[in-house]
C-alpha positions as CSV (number, residue, x, y, z in Angstrom):
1,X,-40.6,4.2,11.6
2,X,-39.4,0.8,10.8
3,X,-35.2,0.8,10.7
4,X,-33.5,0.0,7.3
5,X,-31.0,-2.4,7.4
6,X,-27.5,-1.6,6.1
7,X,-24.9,-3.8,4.9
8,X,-22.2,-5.3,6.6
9,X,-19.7,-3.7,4.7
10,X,-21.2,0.1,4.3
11,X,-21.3,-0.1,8.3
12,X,-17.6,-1.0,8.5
13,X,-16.5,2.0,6.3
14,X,-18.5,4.2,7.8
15,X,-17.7,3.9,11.1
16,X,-14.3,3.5,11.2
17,X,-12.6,7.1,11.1
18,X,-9.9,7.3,8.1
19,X,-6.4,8.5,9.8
20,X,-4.0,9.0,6.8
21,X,-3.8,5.1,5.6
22,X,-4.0,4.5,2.0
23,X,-7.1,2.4,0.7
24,X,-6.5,0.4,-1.9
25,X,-9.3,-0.7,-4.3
26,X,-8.7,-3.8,-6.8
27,X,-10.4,-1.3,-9.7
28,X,-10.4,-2.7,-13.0
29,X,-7.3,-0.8,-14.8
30,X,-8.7,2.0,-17.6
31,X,-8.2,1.5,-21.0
32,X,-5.2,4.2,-21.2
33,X,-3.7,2.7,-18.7
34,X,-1.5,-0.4,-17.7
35,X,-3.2,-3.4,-16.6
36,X,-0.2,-4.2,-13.9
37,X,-0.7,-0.9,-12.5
38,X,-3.4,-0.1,-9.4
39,X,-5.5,2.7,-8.1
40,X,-4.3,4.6,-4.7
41,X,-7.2,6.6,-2.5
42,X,-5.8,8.8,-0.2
43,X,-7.3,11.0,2.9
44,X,-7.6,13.8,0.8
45,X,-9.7,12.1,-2.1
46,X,-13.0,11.3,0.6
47,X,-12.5,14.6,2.3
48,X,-16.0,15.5,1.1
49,X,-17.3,12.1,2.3
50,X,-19.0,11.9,5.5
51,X,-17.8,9.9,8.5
52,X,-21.3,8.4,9.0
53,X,-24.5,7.4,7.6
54,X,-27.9,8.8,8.0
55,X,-29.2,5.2,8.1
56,X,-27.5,4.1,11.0
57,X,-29.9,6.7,13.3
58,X,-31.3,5.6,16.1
59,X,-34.9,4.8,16.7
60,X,-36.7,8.0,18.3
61,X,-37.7,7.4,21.6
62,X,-41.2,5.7,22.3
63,X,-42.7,7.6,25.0
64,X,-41.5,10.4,23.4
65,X,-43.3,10.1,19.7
66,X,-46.2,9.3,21.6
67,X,-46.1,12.1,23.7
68,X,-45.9,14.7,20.4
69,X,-49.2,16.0,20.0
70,X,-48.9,19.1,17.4
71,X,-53.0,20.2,17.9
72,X,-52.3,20.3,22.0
73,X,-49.6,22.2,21.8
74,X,-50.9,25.3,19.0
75,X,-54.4,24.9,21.5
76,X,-51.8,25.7,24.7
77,X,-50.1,28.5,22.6
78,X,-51.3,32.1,24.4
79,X,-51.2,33.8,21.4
80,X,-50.8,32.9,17.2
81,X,-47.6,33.0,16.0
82,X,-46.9,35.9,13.7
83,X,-47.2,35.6,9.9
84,X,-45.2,35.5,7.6
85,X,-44.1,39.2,6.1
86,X,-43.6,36.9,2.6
87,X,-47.4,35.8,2.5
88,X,-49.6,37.9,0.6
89,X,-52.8,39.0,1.8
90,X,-56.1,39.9,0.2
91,X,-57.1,43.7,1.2
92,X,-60.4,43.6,3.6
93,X,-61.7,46.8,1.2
94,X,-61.0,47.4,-2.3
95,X,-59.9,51.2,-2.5
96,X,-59.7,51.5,-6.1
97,X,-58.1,51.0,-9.6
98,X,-55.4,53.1,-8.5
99,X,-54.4,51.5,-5.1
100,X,-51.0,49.5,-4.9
101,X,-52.2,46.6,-3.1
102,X,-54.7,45.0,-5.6
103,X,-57.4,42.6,-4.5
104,X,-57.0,39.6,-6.8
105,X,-59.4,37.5,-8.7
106,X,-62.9,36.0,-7.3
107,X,-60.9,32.4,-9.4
108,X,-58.2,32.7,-7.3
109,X,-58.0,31.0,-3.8
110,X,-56.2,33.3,-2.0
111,X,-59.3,36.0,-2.5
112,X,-62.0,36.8,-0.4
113,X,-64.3,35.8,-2.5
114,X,-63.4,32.5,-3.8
115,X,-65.7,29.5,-3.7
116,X,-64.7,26.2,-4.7
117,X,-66.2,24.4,-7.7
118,X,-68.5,24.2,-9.3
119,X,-67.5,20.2,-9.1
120,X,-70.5,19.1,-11.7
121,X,-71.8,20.6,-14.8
122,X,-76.2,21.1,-14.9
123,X,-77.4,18.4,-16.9
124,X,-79.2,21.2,-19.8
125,X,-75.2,22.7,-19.7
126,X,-73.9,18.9,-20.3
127,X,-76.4,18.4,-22.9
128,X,-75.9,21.9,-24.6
129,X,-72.2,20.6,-24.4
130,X,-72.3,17.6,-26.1
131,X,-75.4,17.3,-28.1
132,X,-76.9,20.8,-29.1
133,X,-74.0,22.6,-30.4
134,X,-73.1,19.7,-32.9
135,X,-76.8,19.7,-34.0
136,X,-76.5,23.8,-34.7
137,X,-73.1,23.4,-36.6
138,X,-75.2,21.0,-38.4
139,X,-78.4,23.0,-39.2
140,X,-76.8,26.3,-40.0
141,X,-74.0,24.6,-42.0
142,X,-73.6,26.8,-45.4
143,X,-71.3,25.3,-48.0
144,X,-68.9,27.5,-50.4
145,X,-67.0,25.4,-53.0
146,X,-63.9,25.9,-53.3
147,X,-63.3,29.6,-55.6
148,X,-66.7,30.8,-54.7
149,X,-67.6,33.7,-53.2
150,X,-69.9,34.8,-50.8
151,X,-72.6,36.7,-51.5
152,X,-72.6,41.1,-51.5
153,X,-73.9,42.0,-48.3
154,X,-76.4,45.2,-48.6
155,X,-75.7,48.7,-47.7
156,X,-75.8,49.2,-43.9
157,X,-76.5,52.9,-44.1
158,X,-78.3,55.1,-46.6
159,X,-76.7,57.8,-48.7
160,X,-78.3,61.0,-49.4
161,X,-79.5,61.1,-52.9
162,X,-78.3,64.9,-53.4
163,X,-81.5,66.2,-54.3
164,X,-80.9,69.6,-52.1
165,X,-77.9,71.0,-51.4
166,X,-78.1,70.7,-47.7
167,X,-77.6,66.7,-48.3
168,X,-73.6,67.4,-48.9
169,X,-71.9,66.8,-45.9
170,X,-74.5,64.8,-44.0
171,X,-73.5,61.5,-42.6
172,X,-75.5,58.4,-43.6
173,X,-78.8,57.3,-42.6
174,X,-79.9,55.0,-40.7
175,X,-81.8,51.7,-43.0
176,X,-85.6,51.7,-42.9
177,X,-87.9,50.2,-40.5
178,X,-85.3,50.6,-37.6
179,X,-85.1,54.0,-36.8
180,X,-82.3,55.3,-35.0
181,X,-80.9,52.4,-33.7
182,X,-79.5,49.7,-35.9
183,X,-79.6,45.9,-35.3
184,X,-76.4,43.9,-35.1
185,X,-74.2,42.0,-37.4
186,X,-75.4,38.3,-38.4
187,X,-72.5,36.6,-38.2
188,X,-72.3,33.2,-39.4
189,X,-72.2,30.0,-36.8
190,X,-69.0,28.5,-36.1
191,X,-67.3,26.6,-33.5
192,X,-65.7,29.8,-32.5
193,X,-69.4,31.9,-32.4
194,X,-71.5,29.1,-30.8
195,X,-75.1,30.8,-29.6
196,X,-75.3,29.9,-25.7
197,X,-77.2,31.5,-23.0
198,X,-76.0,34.5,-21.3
199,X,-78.0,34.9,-18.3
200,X,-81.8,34.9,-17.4
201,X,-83.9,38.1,-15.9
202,X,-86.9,36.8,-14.3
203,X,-89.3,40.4,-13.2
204,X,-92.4,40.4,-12.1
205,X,-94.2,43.5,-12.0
206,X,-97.2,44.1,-8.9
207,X,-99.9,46.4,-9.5
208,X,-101.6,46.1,-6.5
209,X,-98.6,46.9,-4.3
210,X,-99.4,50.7,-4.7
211,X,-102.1,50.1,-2.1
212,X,-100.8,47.0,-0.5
213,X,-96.8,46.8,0.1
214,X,-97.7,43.0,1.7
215,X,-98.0,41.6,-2.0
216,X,-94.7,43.0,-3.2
217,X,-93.1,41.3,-0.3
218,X,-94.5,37.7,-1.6
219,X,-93.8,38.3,-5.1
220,X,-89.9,39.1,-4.2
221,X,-90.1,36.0,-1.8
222,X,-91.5,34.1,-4.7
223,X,-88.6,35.6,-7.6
224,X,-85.8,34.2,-4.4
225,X,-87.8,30.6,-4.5
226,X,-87.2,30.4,-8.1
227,X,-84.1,31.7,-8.9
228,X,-82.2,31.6,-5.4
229,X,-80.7,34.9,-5.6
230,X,-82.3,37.6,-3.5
231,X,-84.6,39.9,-5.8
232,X,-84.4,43.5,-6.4
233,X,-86.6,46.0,-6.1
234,X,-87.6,48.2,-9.1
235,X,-89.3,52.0,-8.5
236,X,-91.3,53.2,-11.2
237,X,-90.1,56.3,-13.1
238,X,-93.1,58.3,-14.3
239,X,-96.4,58.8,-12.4
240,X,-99.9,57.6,-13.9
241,X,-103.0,59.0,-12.6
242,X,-105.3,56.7,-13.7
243,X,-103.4,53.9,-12.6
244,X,-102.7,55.5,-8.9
245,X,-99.5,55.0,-9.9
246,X,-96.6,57.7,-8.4
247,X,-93.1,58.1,-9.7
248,X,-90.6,56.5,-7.6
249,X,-92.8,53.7,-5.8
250,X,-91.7,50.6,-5.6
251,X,-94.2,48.5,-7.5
252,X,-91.8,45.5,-9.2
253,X,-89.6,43.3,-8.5
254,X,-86.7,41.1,-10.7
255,X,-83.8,39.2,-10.6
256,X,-80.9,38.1,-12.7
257,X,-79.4,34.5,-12.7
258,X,-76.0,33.2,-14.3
259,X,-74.5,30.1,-14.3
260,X,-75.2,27.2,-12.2
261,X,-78.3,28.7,-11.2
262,X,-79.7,29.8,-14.7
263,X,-79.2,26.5,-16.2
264,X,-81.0,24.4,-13.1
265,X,-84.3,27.2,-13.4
266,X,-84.2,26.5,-17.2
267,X,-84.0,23.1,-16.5
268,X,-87.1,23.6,-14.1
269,X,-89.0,25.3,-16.5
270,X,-88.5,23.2,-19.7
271,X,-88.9,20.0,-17.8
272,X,-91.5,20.4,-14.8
273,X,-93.1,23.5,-16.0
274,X,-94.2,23.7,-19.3
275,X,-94.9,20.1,-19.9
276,X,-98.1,20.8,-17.2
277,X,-99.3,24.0,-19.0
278,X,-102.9,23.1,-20.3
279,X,-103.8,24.7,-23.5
280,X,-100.5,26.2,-24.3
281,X,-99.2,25.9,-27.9
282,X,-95.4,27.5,-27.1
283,X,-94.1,30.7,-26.6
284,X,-95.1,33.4,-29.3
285,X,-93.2,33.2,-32.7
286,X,-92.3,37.3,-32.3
287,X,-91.6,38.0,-29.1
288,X,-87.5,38.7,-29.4
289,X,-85.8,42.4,-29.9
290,X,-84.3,42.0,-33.2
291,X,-80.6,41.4,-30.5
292,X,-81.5,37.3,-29.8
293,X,-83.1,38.0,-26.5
294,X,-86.5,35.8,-25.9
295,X,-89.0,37.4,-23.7
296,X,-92.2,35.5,-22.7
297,X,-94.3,35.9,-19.9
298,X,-96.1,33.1,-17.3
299,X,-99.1,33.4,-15.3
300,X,-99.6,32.9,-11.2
301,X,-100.5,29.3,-12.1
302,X,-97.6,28.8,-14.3
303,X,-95.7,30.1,-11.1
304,X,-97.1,27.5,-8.9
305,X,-95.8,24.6,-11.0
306,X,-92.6,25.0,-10.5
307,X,-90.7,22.7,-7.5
308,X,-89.9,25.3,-5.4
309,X,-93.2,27.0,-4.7
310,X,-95.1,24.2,-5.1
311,X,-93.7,22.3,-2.3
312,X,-93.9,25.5,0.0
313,X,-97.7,26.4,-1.6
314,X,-99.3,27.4,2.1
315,X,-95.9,29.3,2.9
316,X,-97.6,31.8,0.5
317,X,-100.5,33.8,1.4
318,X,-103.8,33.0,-0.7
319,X,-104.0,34.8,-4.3
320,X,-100.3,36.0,-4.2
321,X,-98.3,34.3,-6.3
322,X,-97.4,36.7,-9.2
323,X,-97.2,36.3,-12.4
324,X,-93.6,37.0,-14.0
325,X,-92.2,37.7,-17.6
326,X,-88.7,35.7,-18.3
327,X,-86.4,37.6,-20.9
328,X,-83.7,34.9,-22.0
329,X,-80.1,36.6,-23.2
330,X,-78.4,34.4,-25.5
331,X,-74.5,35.7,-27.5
332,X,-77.0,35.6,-30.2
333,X,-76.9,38.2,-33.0
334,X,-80.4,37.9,-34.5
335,X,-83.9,35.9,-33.4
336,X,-83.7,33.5,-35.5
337,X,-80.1,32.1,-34.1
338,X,-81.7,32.7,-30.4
339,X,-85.1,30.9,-31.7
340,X,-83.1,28.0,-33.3
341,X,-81.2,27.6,-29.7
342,X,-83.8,27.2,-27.3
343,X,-85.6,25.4,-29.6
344,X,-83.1,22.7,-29.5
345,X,-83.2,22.9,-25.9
346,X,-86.7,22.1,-25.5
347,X,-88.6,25.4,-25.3
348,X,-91.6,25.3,-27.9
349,X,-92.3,27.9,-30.3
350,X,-95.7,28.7,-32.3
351,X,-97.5,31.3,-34.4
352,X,-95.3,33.3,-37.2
353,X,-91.6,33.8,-36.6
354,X,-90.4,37.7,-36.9
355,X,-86.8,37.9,-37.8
């Protein structure tokens, strides 16, 4: 620590100890005042000034500041020091809603389970970013002039007509062609209702593994490859004869990806994947559930195109890479928004669209 040098003058009143004299200071006079007249400081006026200077410090020792070593002495230390009682601390088990002493959020870095980043953005997330979502404000633009109004909307549910007299009193039904369950509200595009993609569920689904367990094991090794998340295990619920298929045995497998790791498998798939695919035309025009989920399925040689498996090919025993089906959930309210959204980000589609 280099020593700052301090003037002449700030040394000399600093040093010397006041003892009751009277400093006088050649002040200019105030206004209100006269200008013959001069200022008196006594004692008692610089009471609260201290008799030295933190600038006239010595220099610490030298063999001293090289002999603090802060590392050394924690590493000597016998045992840690205690913690503080003020320092909060993230429960090891999460005992309920109920429970005092809260666990807080993954986001925050005092939890358990926080992970820093994500540093980057996925290049499709970038591109969804900036390019696609001006292009859909575009397309789906609908203009109103000013003083007109939009268009009466159709009756949601059904009334009863009367014709018996059991119809009074009955609730609505539902519209036809949907039976009991009805689809959701199209709401219109805006900055505020943006489609995006929600997550990805990649399953693949093993007949043979009834009679040979081996296959199911490479299939959910193949599902981690893709999506790198560890694959779950699905058990079938009713029993086929025919098949040799018994209720509850495991005979699937799937797995669900968000984020980071959805957009870098679509990424995969629209780039590396589908481009290879001989004597495919796109994915089918109806496959979606009336909700704006795509569903769409791709064969073991589809499977073996992408990155992952294909640089590990004779990690995999021969004939079984699966085949998987990949159901796409976008904030979508209808097919057609979904359609118009993966569209834009590269995925091809062909035959006759079902809205």
């Amino acid at each position: 620590m280099a020593r700052v040098s301090v003037p002449n003058g700030l040394q000399r009143i600093t040093s010397s100890p006041f003892r009751g004299k009277h400093i006088s200071s050649n002040l200019p006079p105030s206004r209100n005042s006269s200008g013959s007249s001069s200022t008196q400081i006594s004692e008692q006026d610089l009471s609260d000034l201290e008799p030295s200077s933190s600038f006239t410090a010595p220099i610490p020792n030298a063999s001293k500041a090289a002999s603090f070593d802060p590392v050394a002495r924690s590493r000597a230390r016998s045992r840690e020091l205690p913690r503080s009682r003020y320092q909060f601390r993230s429960p090891k088990y999460y005992r309920g809603p109920l429970h005092p002493h809260q666990p807080p959020r993954p986001s925050d870095p005092a939890s358990r389970l926080f992970v820093p980043g994500p540093f980057t953005s996925p290049r499709l997330e970038q591109t969804y970013d900036s390019t696609i979502t001006h292009d859909l404000l575009a397309l789906t633009y609908t203009h109103y002039p000013p003083g007109a109004q939009p268009l009466p909307s159709g009756q949601r549910l059904r009334s009863w007509d009367d014709s018996s007299p059991y119809h009074k009193g009955r609730p609505l039904r539902s519209p036809r062609g949907h039976g009991s369950v009805l689809p959701l509200l199209a709401r219109p595009i805006g900055f505020r209702s943006m489609p995006r993609v929600e997550r990805v569920t990649v399953h693949s689904m093993v007949s043979e593994a009834s009679s040979n367990s081996g296959i199911l094991h490479a299939a959910g090794m193949a599902v981690q490859a893709l999506t790198s998340v560890r694959a779950t295990v699905c058990k079938a619920k009713d029993g086929e004869v025919q098949w040799g298929l018994q209720k509850g045995q495991f005979i699937a497998v799937k797995a669900d990806i968000r984020g980071e790791d959805m957009y870098h498998f679509l990424s995969s798939l629209i780039d590396v994947v589908m481009p290879r695919l001989k004597d495919w035309r796109g994915v089918s025009g109806s496959s979606g559930d009336s909700s704006g989920n795509i569903t769409f399925g791709l064969t073991p040689e589809a499977v073996s195109l992408f990155p992952e498996i294909e640089v590990n090919y004779d990690m995999y025993p021969n004939n079984m890479i699966p085949g998987c089906h990949v159901t796409i959930h976008t904030t979508a309210t209808n097919d057609k928004d979904a359609r118009l959204l993966l569209n834009a980000m590269g995925i091809p589609f062909t035959g006759k669209y079902v809205d």
